[in-house]
ZALOPA-287566 format. One record per residue (C-alpha): residue in three letters; x, z, y. Coordinates in pm, whole numbers, plus 50000, padded with zeros to 5 digits. Layout:
<pators>
ALAXZY/...
</pators>
This chain:
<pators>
UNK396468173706423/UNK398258199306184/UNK401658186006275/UNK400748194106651/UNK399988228706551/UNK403088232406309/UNK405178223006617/UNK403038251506839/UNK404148273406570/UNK407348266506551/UNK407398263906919/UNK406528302106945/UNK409058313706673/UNK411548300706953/UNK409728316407269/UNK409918346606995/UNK413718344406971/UNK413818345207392/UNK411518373507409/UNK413498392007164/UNK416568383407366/UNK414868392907717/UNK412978421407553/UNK416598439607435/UNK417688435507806/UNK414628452907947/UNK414308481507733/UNK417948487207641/UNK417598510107915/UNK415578538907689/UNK418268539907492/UNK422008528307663/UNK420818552607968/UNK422358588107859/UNK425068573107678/UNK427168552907896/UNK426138568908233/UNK427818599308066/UNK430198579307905/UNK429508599907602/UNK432118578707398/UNK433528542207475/UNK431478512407554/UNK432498496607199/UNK431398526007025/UNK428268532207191/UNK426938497807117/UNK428298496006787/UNK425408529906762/UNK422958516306928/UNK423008481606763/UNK422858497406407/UNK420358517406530/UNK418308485806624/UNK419388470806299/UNK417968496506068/UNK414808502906288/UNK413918463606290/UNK414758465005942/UNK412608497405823/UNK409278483106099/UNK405948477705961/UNK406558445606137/UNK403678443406368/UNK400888464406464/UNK397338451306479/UNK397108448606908/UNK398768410506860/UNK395688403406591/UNK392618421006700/UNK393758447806939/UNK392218427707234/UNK389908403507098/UNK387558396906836/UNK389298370806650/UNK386048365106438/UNK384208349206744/UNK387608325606769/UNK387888293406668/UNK391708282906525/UNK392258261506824/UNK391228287907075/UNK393508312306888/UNK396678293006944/UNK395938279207318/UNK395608324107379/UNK398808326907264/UNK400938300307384/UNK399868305707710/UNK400548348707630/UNK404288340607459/UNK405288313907764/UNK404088343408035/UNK405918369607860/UNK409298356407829/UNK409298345908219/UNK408028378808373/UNK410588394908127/UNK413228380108259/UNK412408377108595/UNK412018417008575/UNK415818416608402/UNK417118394708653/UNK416128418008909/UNK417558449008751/UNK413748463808731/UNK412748481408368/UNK409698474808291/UNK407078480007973/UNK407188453907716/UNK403788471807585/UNK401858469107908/UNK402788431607970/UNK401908421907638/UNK398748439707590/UNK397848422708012/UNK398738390807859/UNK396688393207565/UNK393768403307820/UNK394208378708070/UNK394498350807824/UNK390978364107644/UNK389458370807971/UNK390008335508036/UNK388838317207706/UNK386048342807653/UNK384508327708043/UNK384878297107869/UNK383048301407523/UNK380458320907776/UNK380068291008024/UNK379688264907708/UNK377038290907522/UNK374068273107601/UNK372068296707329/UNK373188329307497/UNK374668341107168/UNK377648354507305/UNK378568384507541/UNK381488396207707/UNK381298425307493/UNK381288403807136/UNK384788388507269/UNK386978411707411/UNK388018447007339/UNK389328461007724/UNK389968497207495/UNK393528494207422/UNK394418484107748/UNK392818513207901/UNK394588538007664/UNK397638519107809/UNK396988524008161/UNK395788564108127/UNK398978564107896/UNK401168553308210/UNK400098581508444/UNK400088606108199/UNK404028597308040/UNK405218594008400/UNK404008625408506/UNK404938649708211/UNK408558634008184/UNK409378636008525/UNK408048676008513/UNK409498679508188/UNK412958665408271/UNK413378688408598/UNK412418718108442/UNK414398712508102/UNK417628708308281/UNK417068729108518/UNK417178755308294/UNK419828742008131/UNK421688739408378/UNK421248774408426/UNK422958783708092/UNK425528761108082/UNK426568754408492/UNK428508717608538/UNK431738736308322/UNK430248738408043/UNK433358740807848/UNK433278781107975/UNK429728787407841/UNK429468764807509/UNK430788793007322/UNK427398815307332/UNK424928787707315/UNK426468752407197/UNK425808759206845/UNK421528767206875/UNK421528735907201/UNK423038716906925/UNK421298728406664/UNK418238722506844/UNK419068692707035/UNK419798678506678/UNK416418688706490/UNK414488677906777/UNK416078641606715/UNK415498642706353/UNK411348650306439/UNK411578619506613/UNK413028600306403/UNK410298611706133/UNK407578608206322/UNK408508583706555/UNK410718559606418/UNK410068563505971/UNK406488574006015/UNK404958537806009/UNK407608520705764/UNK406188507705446/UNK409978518505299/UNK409308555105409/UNK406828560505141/UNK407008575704832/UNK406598617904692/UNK409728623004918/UNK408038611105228/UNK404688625905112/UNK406418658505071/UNK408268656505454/UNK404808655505615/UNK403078676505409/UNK405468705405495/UNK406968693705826/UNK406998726105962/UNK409398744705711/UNK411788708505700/UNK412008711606097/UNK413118752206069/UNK415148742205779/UNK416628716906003/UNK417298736406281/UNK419068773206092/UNK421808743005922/UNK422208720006241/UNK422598751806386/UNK425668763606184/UNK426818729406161/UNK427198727806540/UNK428678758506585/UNK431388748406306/UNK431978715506499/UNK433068730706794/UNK435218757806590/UNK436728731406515/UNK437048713206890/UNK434648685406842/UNK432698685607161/UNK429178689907040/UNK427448674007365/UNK429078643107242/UNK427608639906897/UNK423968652207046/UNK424188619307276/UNK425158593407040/UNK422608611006758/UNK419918607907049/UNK421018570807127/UNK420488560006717/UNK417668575806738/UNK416258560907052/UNK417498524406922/UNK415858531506566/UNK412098540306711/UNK412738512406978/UNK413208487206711/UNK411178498106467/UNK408188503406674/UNK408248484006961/UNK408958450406776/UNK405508441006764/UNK405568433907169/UNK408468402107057/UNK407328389106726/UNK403628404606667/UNK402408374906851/UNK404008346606721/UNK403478366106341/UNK399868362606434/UNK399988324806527/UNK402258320906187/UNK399128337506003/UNK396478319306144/UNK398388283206068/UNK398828293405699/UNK395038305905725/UNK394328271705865/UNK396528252105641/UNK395038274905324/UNK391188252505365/UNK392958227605239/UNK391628202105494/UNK387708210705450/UNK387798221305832/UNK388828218306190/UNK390898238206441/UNK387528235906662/UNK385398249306331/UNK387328274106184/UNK386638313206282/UNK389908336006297/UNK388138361606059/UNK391368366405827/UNK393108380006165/UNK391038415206151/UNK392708423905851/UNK396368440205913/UNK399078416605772/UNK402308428305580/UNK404888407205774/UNK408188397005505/UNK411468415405510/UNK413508390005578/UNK410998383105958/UNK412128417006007/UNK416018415705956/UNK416228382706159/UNK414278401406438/UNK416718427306380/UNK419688407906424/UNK418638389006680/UNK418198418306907/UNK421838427406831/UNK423248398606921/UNK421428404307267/UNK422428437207259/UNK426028428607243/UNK425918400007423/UNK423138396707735/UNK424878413608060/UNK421508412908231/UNK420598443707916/UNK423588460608137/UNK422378450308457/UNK418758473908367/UNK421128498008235/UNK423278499808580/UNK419478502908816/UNK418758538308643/UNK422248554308594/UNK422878546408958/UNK419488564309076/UNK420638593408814/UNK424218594008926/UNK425548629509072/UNK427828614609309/UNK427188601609696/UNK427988561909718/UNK426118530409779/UNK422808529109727/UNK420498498309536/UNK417678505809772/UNK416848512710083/UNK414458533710240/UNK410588535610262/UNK408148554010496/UNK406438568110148/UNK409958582510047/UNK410798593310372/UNK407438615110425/UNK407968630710081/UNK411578644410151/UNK410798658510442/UNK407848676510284/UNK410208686609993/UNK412738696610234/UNK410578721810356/UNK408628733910036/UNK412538741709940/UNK412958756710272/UNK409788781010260/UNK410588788109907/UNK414268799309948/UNK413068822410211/UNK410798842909972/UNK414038844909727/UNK416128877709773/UNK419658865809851/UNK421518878009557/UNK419308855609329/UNK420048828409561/UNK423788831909505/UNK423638834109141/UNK421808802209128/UNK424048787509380/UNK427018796509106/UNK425228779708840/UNK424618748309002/UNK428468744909169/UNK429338711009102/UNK432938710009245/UNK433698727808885/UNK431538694508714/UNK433078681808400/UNK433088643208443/UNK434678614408220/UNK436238588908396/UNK433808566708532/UNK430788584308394/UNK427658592308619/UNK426518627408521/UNK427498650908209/UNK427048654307904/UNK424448683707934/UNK422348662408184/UNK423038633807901/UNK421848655007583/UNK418948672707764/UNK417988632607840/UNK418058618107506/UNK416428651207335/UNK413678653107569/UNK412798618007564/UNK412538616607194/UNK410418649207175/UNK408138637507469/UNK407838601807288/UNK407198618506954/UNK405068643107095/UNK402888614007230/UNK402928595506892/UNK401708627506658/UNK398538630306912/UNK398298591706921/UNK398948585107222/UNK400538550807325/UNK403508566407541/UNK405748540107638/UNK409568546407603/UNK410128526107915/UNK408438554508150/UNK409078581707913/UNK413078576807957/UNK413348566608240/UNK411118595508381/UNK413008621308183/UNK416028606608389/UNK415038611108701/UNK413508645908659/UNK416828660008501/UNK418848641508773/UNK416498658609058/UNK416818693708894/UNK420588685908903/UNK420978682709278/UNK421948647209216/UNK419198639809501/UNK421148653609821/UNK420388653810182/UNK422318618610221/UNK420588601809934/UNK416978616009864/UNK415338592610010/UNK417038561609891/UNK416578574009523/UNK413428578809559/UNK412868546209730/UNK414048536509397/UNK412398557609168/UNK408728542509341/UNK410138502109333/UNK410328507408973/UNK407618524808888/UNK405448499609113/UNK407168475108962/UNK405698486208629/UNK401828486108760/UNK402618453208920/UNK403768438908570/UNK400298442408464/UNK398508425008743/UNK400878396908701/UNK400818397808365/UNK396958394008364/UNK397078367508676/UNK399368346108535/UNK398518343708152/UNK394548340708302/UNK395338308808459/UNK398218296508215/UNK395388294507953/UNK393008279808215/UNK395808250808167/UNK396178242307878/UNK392368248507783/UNK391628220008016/UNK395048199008023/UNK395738200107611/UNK398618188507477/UNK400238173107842/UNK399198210307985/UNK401508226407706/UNK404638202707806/UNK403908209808174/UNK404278245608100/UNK406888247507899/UNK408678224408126/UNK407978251008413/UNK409018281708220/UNK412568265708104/UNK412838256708529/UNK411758292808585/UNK414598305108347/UNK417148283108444/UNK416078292008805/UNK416398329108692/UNK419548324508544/UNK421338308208883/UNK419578339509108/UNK420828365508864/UNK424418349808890/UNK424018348309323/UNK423658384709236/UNK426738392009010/UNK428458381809277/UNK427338403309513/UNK427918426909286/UNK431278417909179/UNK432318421209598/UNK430828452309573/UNK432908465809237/UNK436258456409402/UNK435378484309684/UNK434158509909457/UNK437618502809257/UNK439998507909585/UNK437808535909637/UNK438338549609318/UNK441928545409352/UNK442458562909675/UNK440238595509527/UNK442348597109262/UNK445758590309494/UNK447928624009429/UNK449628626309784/UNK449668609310140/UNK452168582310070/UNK450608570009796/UNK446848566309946/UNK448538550310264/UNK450608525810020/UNK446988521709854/UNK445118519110164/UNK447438491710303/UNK447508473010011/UNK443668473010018/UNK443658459810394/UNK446288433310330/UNK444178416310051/UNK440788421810248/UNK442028405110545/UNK443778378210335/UNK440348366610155/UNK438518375210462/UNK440938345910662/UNK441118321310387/UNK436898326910386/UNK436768317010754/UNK438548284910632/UNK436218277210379/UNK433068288310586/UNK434198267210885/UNK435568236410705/UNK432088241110515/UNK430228240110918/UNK431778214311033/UNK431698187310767/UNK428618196310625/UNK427278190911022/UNK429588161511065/UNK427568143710729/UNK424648154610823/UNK424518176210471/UNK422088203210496/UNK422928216610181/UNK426268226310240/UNK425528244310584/UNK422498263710345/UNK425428270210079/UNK427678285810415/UNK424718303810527/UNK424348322110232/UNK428268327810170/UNK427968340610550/UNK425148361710435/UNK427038380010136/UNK430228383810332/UNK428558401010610/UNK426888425110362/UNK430638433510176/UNK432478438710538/UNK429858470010612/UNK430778483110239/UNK434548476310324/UNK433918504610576/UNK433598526110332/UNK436758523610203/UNK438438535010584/UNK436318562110612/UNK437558576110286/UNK441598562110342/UNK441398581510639/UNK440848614310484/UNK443638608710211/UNK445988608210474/UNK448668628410677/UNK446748643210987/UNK449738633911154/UNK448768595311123/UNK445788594211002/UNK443658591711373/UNK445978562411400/UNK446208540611077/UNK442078545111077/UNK441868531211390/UNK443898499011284/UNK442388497110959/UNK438898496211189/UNK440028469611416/UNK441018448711141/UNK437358454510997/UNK435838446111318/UNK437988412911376/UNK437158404511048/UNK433708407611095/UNK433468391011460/UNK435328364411269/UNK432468357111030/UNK429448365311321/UNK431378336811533/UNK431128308311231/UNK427918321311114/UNK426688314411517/UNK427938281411481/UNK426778273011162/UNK423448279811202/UNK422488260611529/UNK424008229611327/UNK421738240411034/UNK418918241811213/UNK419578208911416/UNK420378187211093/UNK416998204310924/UNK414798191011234/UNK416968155011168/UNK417648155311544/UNK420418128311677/UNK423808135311521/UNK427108139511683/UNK428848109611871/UNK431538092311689/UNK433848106412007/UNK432868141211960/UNK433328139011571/UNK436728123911628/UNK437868148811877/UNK436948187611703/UNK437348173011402/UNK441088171211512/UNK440938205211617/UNK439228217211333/UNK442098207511128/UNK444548224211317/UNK442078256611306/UNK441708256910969/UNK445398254010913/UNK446428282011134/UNK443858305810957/UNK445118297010658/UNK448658302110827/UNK447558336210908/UNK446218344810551/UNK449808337910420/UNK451408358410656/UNK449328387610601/UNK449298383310198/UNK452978383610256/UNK453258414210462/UNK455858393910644/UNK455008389711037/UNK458508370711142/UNK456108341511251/UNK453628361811428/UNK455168348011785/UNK454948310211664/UNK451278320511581/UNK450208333111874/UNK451638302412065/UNK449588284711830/UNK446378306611901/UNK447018298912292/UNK447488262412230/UNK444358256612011/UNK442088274212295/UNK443408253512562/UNK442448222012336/UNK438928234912299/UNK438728242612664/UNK440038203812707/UNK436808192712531/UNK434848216112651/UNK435508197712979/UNK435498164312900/UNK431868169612713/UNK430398187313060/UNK431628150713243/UNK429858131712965/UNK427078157513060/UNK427348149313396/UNK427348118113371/UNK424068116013160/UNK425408101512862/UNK424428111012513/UNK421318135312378/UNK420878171212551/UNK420268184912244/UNK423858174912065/UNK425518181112310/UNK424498219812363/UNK425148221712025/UNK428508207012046/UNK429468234012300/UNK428438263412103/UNK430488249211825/UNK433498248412084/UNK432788281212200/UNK432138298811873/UNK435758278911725/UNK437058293012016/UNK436288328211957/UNK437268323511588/UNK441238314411706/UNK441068346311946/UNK439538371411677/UNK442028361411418/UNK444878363411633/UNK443948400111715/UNK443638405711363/UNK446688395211237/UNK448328418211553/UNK446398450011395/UNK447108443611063/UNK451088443011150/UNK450338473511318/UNK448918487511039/UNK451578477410790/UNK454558481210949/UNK454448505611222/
</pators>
């Protein structure tokens, strides 16, 4: 029995080491946010900060608080046994919902889905030790305490509230004093911003981040928090005059304020919020040794978890492994980047594609904002209106390349999440840094006009997706561990292989979802590159030389896809092999969604332009688009007829009809790939030999097309294969005409 339980113990150090890993990706948002969507300083750098940061936080932790212990139970009315089935079943729930939230790109709070976990998972084993106490010596009450995770939930509506206030008016008045060029007012107030910016950072650090660690003791520390008051005005007249001396001497103060506020937001993280990875498997670890300590005199099923309502001192060398753990993640996990990418695109300034669409909630709300602002800017005499207008001109916006927002949107970000955060934690209240930066970021964003008329509503369509998704991690962190420890409780040891077997298929299945969505995301990076390009293009030749580069190699791949997608159709009908027409239904799928983004890219080539050609060249590049795209509707019509008759395992094709299109359906797929050469090659000499070749390919299918209605006719063969068989003609057919029209646009395009 104790090796069982050694191997439950060391089986949650490893769920420990994934939740570490998953935990980094979720919350390296709080702290990665202001930094790279400002671009504040290269990627390289700003990792290198933030993972030091981590390091030194894990490192200086008091290693776990007491929430993983006796925060949500009353580990004196638990036996050993009941202990360790809690949390199992709370360690194999947390690492899935973590990473099904990182898949997805959603933040969420590593503090309210453990302390849910922990509840559901007591819930659960207290109904049990209820329904088996025949002397009625037990209540509800004895087992559980529900306190912690009510702080948590007033917590949430409070910290979303006040950062989201706090953010818009912060920058808003920042914005005020420094406009988007903040290069021509830095002079009169860069040195107190940064000397404030700075000391605020440093308070957090003390109280947030040092204020807990059993290293930060000592007459020094004793000394900081006895007279916090004078250190912080110390603090801020010499970070004051420090500032202003940095940018005497051209060292762009904004800069150092971000990547201060980014160690600082990785520190606290660490330090802090380490007990939602490793404060439950610490507290399995300490009730084994507990265990193991009797010396044999008693049982899992006889031995009370009293030791557990004492707080434990967890070992240094826990702490740097944690530590460099997370860095590794850091560094390494792209789904950390992913949650990164979902809140600096809601906080961006610029106009573009948007993650989400639109809701009737977000809808309603700007058009009552719309006309708050409207009734509002009528009570404002003019001349007040203009100055503000001045302020807030963002043609004049100082932007690096590739970055999001400034670096005044950036610092007031960083410093206002660390105030709010330590704010919360000097009046004990368990703020999460989850809401609390990504609230800040969505206020300051709204106070910066990032939020226009054309993309309101989708960012705030965002803004409520992730904030429901953070209520919804509780109910389904409560749901899930509830029944996971329903399980094992009544399937023992085979319940505890069955789950672990379904949370490594739930990762794994994670895992091949989250790389269907790189893709997508991948097709959607090459636009935003060409469109990039063509912004930056610094006359009319070159943005037409750009633009028709960019058609040639969108029509290429979009002809040597029709290849693939219709050799993919036909086969996979052919051999009856449903999963191949699924896999072309879902290439179909994502190609469909990149040829409306690919419209984009027109709509902006056309404006780069000579007005002399531009009405023209748009209205090629167009065609091409729409050819394209009738090109992919035609195979996706006949794919998915074929789909849907090999998925209802109705009669397949005749051997005659297989041996006639599949002739054709060589030929097709050579001459599309015959086109596709010619276009990459920008050389249309054998455009005549291809439309011959267009005329003789629909003349074949027309030939079976008339042989199949005399079968028909003659009542030979199944109804049902053979209307499919004539959509497949009909839709090949259409395929040949569209991509002979395209390949006559796109030499229009190129060479006239």
């Amino acid at each position: 029995m104790e090796t069982f339980y050694l191997f439950l113990v060391l089986f949650l150090g490893v769920l420990a080491i994934f939740d570490l890993s998953v935990g980094v990706s979720n919350d390296a948002v709080n702290f990665l946010n202001a930094s790279i969507g400002s671009k504040a300083a290269s990627f390289r750098v700003i990792m290198i900060v933030a993972a030091v940061g981590i390091l030194v936080g894990a490192s200086l932790s008091n290693g776990m608080m007491d929430i993983a212990r006796h925060g949500i139970y009353q580990p004196q009315y638990f036996y050993f046994s009941e202990i360790m089935c809690i949390l199992v079943a709370v360690m194999l729930t947390d690492v899935v919902i973590l990473d099904i939230f990182n898949s997805l790109g959603m933040p969420t709070s590593t503090t309210v889905s453990l302390v849910f976990e922990l509840l559901g998972g007591t819930v659960a084993y207290s109904l049990i030790k209820l329904a088996n106490d025949t002397e009625g010596l037990l209540s509800l009450g004895n087992l559980m305490n529900t306190d912690k995770a009510l702080t948590v939930i007033l917590a949430i509506f409070v910290s979303v509230a006040i950062a989201f206030v706090f953010g818009t008016v912060v920058q808003y008045i920042s914005r005020l004093l420094f406009t988007f060029n903040y290069r021509k007012t830095a002079k009169y107030f860069i040195g107190v911003f940064g000397g404030l910016a700075a000391t605020a950072i440093i308070y957090f650090m003390l109280i947030k981040g040092l204020k807990s660690s059993p290293f930060f003791e000592g007459p020094f520390a004793d000394f900081i928090f006895a007279h916090t008051e004078k250190v912080v005005l110390w603090c801020f007249v010499g970070l004051t005059v420090l500032m202003q001396i940095l940018h005497w001497l051209k060292i762009n103060v904004l800069k150092v304020v971000v990547l201060l506020g980014t160690f600082a937001l990785a520190l606290a993280f660490a330090g802090n919020d380490l007990v939602n990875f490793i404060g439950v498997p610490l507290a399995g670890y300490s009730a084994y040794t507990d265990f193991m300590a009797q010396g044999g005199t008693v049982t899992p099923d006889s031995f009370l978890m009293t030791s557990l309502q004492g707080s434990a001192q967890t070992p240094w060398y826990f702490l740097v492994g944690a530590g460099i753990v997370m860095v590794i993640a850091l560094l390494t996990s792209k789904k950390a980047h992913n949650v990164v990418k979902t809140s600096v695109d809601l906080a961006r300034q610029s106009d573009g594609d948007e993650n989400f669409g639109t809701s009737p909630v977000a809808r309603v709300l700007v058009r009552l904002c719309t006309n708050a602002a409207t009734t509002i800017t009528n009570v404002i005499p003019l001349p007040v209106q203009r100055w503000v207008d001045s302020r807030f001109n963002n043609k004049e916006i100082i932007l690096a390349e590739g970055a999001s927002f400034d670096l005044v949107r950036a610092a007031v970000n960083v410093v206002l999440s660390g105030l709010l955060i330590a704010l919360g934690t000097s009046y004990k209240l368990p703020l999460s840094t989850t809401y609390v930066a990504f609230m800040v970021a969505m206020g300051s964003s709204l106070a910066d006009r990032a939020w226009g008329r054309e993309s309101a509503v989708f960012r705030i369509t965002g803004v409520l997706s992730v904030i429901g998704g953070w209520f919804i991690t509780a109910g389904v962190a409560f749901t899930i561990c509830f029944f996971v420890t329903l399980i094992i409780y009544w399937g023992g040891a085979p319940a505890i292989v069955a789950m672990v077997a379904l949370a490594i298929y739930t990762l794994i299945r994670s895992q091949i979802l989250y790389k269907k969505k790189k893709h997508k995301e991948q097709l959607k990076a090459e636009v935003n590159s060409t469109v990039a390009q063509l912004r930056k293009a610094k006359n009319p030749i070159e943005a037409l030389n750009l633009f028709r580069q960019h058609s040639r190699e969108e029509l290429r791949d979009d002809l040597y896809f029709a290849a693939e997608t219709l050799q993919g159709s036909v086969e996979g009908f052919m051999n009856e092999n449903l999963k191949e027409l699924r896999r072309v239904m879902a290439a179909l799928r994502d190609r469909k969604t990149h040829l409306k983004q690919v419209k984009r890219v027109g709509t902006l080539g056309v404006t780069q332009l000579d007005r002399d050609i531009a009405i023209e060249k748009g209205l090629y590049y167009y065609q091409g688009n729409d050819f394209a795209s009738e090109i992919v509707y035609s195979i996706n019509r006949l794919a998915e007829p074929c789909k849907q008759h090999i998925d209802n395992n109705f009669s397949p094709l005749e051997a005659v009809q297989k041996s006639d299109f599949g002739a054709v359906d060589v030929r097709i797929i050579n001459y599309l790939k015959r086109c596709a050469d010619m276009v990459d090659r920008n050389d249309y000499n054998e455009l005549p030999e291809l439309v011959e070749e267009s005329v003789r390919l629909n003349n074949s299918l027309t030939q079976l097309k008339k042989e199949e209605l005399k079968r028909i006719q003659g009542k030979t063969g199944s109804t049902k294969v053979s209307m499919v068989y004539l959509n497949m003609l009909q839709e090949a057919s259409n395929v040949v005409v569209f991509s002979c029209n395209l390949i006559k646009v796109s030499r229009k395009f190129q060479m006239e």
